[in-house]
C-alpha positions as CSV (number, residue, x, y, z in Angstrom):
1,X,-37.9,83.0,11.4
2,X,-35.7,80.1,11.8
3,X,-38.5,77.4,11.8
4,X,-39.4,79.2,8.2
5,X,-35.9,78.9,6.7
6,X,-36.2,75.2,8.0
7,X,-39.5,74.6,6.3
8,X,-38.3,76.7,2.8
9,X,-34.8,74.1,2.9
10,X,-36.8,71.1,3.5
11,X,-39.3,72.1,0.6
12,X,-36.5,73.1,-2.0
13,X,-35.0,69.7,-1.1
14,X,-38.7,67.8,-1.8
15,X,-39.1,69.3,-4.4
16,X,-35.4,69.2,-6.3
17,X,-35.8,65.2,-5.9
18,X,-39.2,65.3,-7.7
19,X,-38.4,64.3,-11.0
20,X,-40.2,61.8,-13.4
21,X,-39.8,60.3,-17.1
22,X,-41.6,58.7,-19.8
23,X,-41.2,57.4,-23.5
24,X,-42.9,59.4,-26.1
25,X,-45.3,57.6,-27.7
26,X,-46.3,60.6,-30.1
27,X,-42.4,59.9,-31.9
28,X,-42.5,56.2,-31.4
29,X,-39.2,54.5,-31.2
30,X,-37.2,53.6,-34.2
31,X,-34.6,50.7,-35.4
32,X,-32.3,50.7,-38.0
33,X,-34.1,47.5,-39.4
34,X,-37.8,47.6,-40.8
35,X,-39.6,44.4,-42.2
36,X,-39.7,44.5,-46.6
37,X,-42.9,43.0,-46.4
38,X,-45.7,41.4,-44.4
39,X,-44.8,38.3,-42.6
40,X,-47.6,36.5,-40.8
41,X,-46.6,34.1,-37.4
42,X,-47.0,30.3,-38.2
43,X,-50.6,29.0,-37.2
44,X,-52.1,32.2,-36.4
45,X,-53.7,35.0,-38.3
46,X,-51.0,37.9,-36.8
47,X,-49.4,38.9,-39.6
48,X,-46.7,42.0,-38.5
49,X,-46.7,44.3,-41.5
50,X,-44.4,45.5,-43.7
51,X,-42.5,48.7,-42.7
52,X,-42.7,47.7,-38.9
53,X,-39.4,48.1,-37.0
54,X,-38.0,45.0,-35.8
55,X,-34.5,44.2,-33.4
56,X,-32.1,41.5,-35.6
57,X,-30.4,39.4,-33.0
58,X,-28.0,38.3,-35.6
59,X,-26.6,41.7,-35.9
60,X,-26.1,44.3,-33.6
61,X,-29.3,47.1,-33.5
62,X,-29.1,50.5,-33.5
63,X,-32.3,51.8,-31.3
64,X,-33.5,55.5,-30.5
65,X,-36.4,56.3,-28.2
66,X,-37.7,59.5,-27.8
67,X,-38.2,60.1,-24.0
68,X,-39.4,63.1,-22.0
69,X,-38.5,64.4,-18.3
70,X,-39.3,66.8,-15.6
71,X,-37.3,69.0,-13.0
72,X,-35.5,67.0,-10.5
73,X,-34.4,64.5,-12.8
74,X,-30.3,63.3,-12.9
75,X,-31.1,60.7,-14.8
76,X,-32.6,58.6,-17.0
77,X,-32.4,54.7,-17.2
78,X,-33.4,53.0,-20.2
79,X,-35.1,49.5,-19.8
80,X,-36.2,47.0,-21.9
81,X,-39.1,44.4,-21.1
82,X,-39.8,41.1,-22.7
83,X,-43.9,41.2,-23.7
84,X,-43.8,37.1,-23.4
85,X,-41.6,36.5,-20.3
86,X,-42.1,40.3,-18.4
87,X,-38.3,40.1,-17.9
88,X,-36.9,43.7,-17.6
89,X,-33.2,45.0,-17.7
90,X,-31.7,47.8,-17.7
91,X,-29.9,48.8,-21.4
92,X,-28.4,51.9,-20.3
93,X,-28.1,55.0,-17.9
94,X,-28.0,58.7,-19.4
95,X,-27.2,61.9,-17.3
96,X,-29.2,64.8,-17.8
97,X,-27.9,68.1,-18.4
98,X,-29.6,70.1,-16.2
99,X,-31.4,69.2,-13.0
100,X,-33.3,71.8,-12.3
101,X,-34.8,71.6,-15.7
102,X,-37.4,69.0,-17.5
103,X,-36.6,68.7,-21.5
104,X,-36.9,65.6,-23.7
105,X,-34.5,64.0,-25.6
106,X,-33.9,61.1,-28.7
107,X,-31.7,58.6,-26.8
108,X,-29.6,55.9,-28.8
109,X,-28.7,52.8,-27.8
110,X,-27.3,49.7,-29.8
111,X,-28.5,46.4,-29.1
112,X,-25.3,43.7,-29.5
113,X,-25.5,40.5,-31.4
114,X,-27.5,37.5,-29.6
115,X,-28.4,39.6,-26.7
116,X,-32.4,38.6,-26.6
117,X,-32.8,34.7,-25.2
118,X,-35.0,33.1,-28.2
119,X,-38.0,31.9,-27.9
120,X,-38.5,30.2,-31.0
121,X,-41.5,31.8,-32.6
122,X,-41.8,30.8,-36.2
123,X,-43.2,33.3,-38.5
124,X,-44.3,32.4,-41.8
125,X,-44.8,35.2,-44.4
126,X,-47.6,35.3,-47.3
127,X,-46.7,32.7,-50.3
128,X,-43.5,32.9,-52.5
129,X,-41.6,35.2,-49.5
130,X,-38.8,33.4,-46.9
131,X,-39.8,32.3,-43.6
132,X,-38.5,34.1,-40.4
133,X,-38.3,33.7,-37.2
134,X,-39.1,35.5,-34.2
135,X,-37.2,34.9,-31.6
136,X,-39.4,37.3,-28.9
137,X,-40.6,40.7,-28.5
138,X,-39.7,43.5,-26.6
139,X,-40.5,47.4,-25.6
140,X,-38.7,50.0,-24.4
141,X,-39.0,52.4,-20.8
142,X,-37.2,55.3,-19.2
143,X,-37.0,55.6,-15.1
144,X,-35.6,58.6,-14.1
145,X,-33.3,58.8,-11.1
146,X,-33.0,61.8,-8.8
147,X,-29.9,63.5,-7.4
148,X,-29.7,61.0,-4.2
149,X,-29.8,57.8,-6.2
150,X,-32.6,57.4,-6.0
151,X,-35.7,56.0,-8.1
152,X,-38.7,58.3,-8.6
153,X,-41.3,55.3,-10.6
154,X,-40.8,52.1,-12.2
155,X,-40.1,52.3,-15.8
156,X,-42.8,53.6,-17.6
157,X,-42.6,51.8,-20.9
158,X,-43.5,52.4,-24.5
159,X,-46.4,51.1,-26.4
160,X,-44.3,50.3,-28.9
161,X,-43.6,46.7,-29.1
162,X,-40.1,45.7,-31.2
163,X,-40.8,42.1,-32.6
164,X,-37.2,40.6,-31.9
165,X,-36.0,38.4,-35.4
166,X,-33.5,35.9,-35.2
167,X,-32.0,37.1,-38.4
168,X,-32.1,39.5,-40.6
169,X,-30.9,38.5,-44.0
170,X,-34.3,38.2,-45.7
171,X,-35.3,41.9,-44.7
């Protein structure tokens, strides 16, 4: 009887440290910055359309992911990952309500002014509209984090990719 109530501890333990998280791509993230109009990169045919979110590194960024998690979960770390250099760092860290429970969640973040390193990516738009500049591009991941500390993956990012523009005043 005693080995039992061993084995049933040791099992609620696994299985309370589970836990696991990942961005919802269904409800893709969202800035509060979206491109007027079509711009297209300079000596290429990429053109990022019109309506696309971007990050302005001239002014601070006001992010929200949508991000989903399961039982076992304490919480959630929210990443970001350069698409050029595969640089990650970590944005923020959220608690989750309820451990025992998975749920999902919109999480906010702002980005601050001249956070993103530049990498000097000049975009030229379609005739008669201003050039821009991109200065890199970035997506967004969640970890999740059990009760010990400790991580359950590596972050499992969005497919969502932010193109990062040095400023913002001809949006």
């Amino acid at each position: 009887m005693k080995k039992i109530a061993l084995m049933a501890l040791g099992l609620t333990g696994v299985l309370a440290s589970c836990g696991g998280a990942g961005v919802n791509d269904n409800l893709p993230p969202t800035t509060n910055y979206t491109l007027s109009h079509d711009v297209r990169i300079a000596g290429t045919d990429k053109v990022i359309t019109s309506g696309h979110y971007v990050i302005c590194d001239d002014r601070e960024t006001k992010v929200t992911t949508n991000v989903q998690w399961l039982p076992g979960t304490q919480y959630l770390e929210l990443w970001a990952r350069g698409t050029e250099t595969r640089k990650e760092f970590k944005l923020a860290t959220y608690k989750v309500a309820n451990i025992n429970q998975g749920g999902q969640a919109a999480i906010p973040f702002t980005f601050g002014k001249d956070v993103l390193a530049p990498l000097s990516i000049v975009v030229n738009p379609a005739p008669n509209l201003p050039n821009v500049n991109v200065i890199g591009y970035t997506n967004l991941g969640i970890r999740a984090v059990d009760a010990s500390g400790n991580t359950v993956m590596n972050p499992a990012y969005s497919q969502y990719v932010f193109p990062v523009m040095q400023s913002c005043t001809t949006l």
